[in-house]
C-alpha positions as a Markdown table, in Angstrom:
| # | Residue | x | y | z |
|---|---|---|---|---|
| 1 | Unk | 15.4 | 6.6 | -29.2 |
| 2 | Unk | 17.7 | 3.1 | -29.6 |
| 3 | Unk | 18.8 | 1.6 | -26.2 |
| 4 | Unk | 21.3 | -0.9 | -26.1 |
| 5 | Unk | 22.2 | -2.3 | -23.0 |
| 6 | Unk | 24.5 | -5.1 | -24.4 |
| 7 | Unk | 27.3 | -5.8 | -22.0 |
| 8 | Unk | 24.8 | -5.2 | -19.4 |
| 9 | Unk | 23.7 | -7.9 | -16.6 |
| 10 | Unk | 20.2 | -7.0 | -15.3 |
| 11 | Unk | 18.6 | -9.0 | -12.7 |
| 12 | Unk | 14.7 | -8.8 | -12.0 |
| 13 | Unk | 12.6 | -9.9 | -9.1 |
| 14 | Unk | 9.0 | -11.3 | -9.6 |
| 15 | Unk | 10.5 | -11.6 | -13.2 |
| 16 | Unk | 7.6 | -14.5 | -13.8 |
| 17 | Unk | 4.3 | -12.5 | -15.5 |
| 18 | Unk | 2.7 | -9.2 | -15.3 |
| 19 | Unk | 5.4 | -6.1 | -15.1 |
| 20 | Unk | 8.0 | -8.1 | -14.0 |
| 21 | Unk | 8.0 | -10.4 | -17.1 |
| 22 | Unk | 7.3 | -7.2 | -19.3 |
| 23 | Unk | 10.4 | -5.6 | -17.8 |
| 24 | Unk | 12.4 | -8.5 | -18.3 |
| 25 | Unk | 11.1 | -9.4 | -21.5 |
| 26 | Unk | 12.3 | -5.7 | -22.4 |
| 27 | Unk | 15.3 | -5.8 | -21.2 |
| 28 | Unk | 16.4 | -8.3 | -23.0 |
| 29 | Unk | 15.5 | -7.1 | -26.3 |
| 30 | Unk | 17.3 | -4.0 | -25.1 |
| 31 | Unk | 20.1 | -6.4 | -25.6 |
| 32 | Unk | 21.0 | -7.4 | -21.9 |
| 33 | Unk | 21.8 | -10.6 | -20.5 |
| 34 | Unk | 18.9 | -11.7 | -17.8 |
| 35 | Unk | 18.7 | -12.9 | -14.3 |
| 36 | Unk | 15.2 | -13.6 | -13.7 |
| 37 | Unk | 13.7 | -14.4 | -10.1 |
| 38 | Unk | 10.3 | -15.7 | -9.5 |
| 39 | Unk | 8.8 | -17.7 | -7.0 |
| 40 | Unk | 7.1 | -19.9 | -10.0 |
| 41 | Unk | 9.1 | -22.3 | -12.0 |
| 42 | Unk | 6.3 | -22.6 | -14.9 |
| 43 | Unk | 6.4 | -18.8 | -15.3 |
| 44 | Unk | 10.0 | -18.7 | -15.6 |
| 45 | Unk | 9.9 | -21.8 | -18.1 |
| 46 | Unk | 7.7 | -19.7 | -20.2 |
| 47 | Unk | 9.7 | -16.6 | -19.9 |
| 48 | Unk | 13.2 | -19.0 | -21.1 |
| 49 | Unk | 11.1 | -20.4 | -24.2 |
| 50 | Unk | 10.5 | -16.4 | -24.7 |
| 51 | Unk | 14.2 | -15.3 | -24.3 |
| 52 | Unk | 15.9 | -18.5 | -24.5 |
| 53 | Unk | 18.6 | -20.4 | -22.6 |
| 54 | Unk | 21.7 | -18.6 | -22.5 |
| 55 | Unk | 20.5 | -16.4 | -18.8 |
| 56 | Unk | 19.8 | -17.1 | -16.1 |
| 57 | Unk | 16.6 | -18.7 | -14.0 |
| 58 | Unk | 15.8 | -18.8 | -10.5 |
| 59 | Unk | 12.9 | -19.9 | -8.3 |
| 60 | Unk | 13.0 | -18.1 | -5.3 |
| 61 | Unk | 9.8 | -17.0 | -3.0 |
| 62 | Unk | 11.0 | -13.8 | -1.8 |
| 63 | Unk | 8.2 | -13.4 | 0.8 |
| 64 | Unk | 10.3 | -16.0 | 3.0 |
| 65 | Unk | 12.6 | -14.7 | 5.5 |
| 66 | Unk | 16.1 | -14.8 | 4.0 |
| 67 | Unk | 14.6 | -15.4 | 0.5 |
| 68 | Unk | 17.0 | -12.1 | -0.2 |
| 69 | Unk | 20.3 | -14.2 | 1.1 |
| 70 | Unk | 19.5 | -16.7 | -1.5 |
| 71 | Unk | 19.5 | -14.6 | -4.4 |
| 72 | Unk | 22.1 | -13.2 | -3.6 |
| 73 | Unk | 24.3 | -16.7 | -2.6 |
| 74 | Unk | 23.0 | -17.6 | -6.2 |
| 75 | Unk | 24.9 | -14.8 | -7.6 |
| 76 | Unk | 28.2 | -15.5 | -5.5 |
| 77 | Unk | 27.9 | -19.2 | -6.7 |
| 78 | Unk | 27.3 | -18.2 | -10.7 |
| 79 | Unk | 29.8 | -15.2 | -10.3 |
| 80 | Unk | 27.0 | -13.1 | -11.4 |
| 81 | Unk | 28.0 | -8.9 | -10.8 |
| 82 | Unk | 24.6 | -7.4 | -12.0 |
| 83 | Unk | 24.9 | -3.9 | -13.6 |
| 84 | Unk | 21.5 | -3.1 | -14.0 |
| 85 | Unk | 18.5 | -4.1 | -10.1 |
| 86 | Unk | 15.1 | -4.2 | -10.8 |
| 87 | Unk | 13.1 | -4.8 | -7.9 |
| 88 | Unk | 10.0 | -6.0 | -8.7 |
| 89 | Unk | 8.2 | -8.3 | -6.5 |
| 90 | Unk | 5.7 | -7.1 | -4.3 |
| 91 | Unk | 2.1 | -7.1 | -3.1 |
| 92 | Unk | 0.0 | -6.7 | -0.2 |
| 93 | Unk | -0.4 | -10.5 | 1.1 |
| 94 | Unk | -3.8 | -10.3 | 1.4 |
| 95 | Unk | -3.0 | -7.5 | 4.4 |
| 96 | Unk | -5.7 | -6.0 | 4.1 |
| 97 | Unk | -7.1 | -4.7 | 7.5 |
| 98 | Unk | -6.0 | -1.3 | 8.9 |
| 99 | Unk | -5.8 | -2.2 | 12.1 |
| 100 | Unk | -3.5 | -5.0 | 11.5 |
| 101 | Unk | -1.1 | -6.2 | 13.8 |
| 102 | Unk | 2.7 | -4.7 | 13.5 |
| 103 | Unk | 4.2 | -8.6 | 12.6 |
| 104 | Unk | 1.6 | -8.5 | 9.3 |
| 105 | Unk | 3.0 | -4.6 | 8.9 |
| 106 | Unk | 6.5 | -6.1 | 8.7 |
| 107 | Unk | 5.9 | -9.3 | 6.3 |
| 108 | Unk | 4.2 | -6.7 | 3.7 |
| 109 | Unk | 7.7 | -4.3 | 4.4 |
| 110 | Unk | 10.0 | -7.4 | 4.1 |
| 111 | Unk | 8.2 | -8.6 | 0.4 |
| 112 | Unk | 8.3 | -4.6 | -0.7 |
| 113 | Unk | 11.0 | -2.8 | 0.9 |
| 114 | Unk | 13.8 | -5.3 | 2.8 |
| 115 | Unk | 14.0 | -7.7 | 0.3 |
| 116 | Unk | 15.3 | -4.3 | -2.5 |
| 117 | Unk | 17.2 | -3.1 | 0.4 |
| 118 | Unk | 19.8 | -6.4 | 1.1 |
| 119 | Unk | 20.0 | -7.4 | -3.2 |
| 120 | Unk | 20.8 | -3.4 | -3.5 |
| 121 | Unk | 23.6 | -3.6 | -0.6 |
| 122 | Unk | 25.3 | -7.0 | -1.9 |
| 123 | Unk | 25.1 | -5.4 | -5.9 |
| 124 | Unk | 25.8 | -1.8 | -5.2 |
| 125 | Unk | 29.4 | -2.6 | -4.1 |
| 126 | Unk | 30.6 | -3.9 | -7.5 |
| 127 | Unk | 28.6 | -1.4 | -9.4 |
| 128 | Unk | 31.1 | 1.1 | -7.8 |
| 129 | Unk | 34.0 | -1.0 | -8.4 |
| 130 | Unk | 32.7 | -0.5 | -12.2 |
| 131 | Unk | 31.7 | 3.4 | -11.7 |
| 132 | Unk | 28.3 | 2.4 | -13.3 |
| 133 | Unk | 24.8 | 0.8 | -12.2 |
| 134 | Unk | 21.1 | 1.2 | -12.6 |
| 135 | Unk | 18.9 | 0.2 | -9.6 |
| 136 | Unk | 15.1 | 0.5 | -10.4 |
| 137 | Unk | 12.6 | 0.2 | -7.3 |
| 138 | Unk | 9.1 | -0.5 | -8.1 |
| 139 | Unk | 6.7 | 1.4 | -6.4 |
| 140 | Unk | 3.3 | 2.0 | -6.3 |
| 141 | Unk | 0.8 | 5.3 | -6.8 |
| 142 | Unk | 0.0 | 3.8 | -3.5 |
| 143 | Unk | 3.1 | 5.2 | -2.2 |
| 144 | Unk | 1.6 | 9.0 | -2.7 |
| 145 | Unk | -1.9 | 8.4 | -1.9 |
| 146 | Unk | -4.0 | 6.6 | 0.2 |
| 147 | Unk | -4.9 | 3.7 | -2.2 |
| 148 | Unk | -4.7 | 0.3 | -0.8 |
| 149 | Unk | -4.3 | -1.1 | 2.6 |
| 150 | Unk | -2.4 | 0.6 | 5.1 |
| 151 | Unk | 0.3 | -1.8 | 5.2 |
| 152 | Unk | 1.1 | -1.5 | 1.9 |
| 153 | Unk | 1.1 | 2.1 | 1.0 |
| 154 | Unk | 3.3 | 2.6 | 4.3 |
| 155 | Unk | 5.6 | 0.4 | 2.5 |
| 156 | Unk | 5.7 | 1.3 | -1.1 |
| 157 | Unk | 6.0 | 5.3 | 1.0 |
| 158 | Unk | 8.9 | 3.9 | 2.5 |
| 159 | Unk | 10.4 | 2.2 | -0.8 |
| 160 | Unk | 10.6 | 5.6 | -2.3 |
| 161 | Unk | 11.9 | 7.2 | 1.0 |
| 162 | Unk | 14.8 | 5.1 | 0.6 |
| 163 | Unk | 15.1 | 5.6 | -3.1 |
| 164 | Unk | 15.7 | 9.4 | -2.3 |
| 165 | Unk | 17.9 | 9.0 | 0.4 |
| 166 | Unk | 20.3 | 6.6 | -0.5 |
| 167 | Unk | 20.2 | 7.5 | -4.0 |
| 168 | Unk | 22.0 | 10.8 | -3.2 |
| 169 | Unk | 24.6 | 9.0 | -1.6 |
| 170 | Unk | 25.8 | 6.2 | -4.1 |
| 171 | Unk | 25.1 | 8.9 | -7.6 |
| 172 | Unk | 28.8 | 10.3 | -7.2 |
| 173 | Unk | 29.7 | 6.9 | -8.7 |
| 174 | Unk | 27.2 | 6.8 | -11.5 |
| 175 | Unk | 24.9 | 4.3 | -9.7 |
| 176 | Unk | 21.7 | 5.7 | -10.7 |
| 177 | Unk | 18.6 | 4.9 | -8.1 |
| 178 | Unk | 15.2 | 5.3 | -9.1 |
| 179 | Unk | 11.6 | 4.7 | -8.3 |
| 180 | Unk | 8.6 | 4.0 | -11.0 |
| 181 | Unk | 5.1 | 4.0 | -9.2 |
| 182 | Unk | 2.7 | 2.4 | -11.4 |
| 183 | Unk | -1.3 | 3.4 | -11.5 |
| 184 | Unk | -3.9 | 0.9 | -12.1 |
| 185 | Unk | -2.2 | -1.7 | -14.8 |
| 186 | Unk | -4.1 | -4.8 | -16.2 |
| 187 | Unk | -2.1 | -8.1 | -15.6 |
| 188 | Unk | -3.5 | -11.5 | -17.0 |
| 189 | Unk | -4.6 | -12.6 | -14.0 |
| 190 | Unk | -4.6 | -10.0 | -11.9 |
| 191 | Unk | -6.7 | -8.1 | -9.6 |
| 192 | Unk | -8.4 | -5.5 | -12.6 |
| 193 | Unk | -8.4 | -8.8 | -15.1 |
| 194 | Unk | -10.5 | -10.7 | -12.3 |
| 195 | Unk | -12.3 | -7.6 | -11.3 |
| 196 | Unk | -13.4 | -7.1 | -14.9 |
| 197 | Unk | -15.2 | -10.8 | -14.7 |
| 198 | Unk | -16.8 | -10.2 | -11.8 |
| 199 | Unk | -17.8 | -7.1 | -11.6 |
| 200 | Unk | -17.3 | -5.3 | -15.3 |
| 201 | Unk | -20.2 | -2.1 | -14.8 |
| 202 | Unk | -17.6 | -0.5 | -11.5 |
| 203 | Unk | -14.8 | -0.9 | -13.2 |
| 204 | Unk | -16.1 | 0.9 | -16.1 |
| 205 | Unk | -16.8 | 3.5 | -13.4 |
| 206 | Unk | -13.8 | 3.9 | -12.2 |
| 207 | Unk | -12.1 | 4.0 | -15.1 |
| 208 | Unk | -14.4 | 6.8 | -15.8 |
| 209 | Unk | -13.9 | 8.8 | -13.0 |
| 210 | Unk | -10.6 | 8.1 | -12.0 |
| 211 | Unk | -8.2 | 7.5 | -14.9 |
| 212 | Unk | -7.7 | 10.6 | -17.4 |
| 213 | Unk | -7.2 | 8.0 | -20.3 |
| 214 | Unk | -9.8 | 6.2 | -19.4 |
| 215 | Unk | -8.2 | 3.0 | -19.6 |
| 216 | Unk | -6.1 | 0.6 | -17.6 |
| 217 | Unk | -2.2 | 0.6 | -18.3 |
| 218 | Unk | -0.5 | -1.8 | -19.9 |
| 219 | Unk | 2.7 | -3.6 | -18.8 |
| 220 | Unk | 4.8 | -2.4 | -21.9 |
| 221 | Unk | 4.1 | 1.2 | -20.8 |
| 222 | Unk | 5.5 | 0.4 | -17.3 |
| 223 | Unk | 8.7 | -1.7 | -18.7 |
| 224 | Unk | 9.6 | 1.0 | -21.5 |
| 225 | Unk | 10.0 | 3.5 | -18.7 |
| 226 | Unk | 12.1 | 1.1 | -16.7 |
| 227 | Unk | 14.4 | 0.5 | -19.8 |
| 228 | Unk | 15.3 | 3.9 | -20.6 |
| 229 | Unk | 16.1 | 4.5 | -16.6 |
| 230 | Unk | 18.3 | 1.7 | -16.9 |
| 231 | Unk | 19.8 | 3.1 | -19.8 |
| 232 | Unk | 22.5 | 6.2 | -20.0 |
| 233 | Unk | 19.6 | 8.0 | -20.6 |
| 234 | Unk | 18.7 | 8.4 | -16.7 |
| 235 | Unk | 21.9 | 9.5 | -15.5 |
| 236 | Unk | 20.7 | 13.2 | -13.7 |
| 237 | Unk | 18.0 | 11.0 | -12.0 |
| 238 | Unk | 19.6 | 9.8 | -9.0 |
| 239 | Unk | 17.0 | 9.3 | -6.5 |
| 240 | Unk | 14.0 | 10.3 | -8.7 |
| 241 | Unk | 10.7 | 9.0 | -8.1 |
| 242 | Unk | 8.5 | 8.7 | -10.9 |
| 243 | Unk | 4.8 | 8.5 | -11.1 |
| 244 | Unk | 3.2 | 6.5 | -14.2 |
| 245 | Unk | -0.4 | 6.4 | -13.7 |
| 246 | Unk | -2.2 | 7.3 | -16.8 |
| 247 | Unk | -3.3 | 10.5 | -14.8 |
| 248 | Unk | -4.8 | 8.6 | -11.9 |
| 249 | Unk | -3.8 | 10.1 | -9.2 |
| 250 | Unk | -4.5 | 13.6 | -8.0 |
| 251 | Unk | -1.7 | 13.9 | -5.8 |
| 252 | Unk | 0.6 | 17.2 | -6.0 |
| 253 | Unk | 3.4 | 16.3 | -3.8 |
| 254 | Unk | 5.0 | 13.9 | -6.6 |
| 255 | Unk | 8.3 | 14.0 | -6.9 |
């Protein structure tokens, strides 16, 4: 299946490495113009030598309060009317106890759920204007089960609560909202890459007993699900959550 997204604008949070550079990455050779937002400008530098010039680059740390107002004052200034959200960024913070207090609670909801909820708002009225949009939330199997801190599955829950809802309301003018909750996914750098070099024999484990491939995901089999639900292709999913997890979860309640 060919997807061409030329004519498209798609912007893409925490656009620097892992998924979010993978999505981006794919998007463009989907043949979409970029907008990619990370809170590292070396990332980003990389990603233009990968793409090239002609999109568009900004360094934004989206875990500061307001970091939402200027992506989206960034847009108003460049004229930018993106047809085609992912958001992205997210993370724990290093939240990690269960008992933590309700102010850590709501920095780990402000990274993973208000910061999707405010660029959504500000794009969503022009992709009606248009009669056509693409939002794609990035969740987490974390979302489903209890895997992770508390802090973070309550808010990756909550990401896809608000996929559902408010992706019923804005679908009668083609503006298709989705969720993609990702399993266990090996990042350069990341927690499974650095888990590997530290402590190689559990991870083997786990693989073993918890993933029905028996291997870690990779980012390109993340970001080719995200391209075909920005595509045509997704429009009789409006508010569908999907899990892609290589089978690791043993949840039955997905959506």
């Amino acid at each position: 299946m060919k997807i061409d997204l030329s004519n498209k604008l798609s912007l893409v949070t925490g656009a620097g490495r892992g998924i979010g550079e993978s999505i981006a990455n794919g998007l463009f050779l989907s043949g979409s113009k970029i907008i990619a937002v990370s809170r590292n400008k070396k990332s980003l530098d990389i990603l233009k030598k990968k793409i090239g010039n002609d999109h568009h680059f900004l360094v934004c740390d989206l875990e500061h309060k307001n970091s939402a107002l200027k992506v989206i004052n960034f847009l108003k200034k460049k004229k930018l009317k993106p047809d085609i959200i992912v958001n992205n960024v997210g993370g724990n913070l290093g939240v990690t106890d269960p008992l933590a207090s309700s102010s850590e609670f709501h920095k780990v909801f402000h990274l993973n759920l208000n910061v999707a909820i405010d660029i959504n708002r500000f794009a969503i009225n022009n992709m009606k204007k248009n009669r056509w949009g693409r939002i794609i939330n990035i969740s987490s199997i974390s979302a489903l089960e209890n895997q992770g801190p508390p802090s973070y599955c309550a808010a990756k829950a909550a990401l896809n609560a608000y996929t559902r809802s408010v992706g019923r309301y804005i679908s009668k003018d083609n503006i298709i909202m989705t969720s993609v909750m990702p399993g266990a996914i090996k990042t350069k750098g990341g927690y499974w890459d650095l888990k590997l070099k530290t402590d190689k024999k559990n991870v083997e484990k786990y693989l073993k007993d918890r993933m029905a491939i028996n291997r870690f995901g990779t980012t390109k089999e993340i970001s080719n699900f995200v391209i075909f639900l920005s595509s045509e292709n997704a429009s009789f999913c409006p508010g569908s959550c999907f899990l892609v997890d290589g089978g690791q979860g043993r949840v039955f309640g997905a959506y």
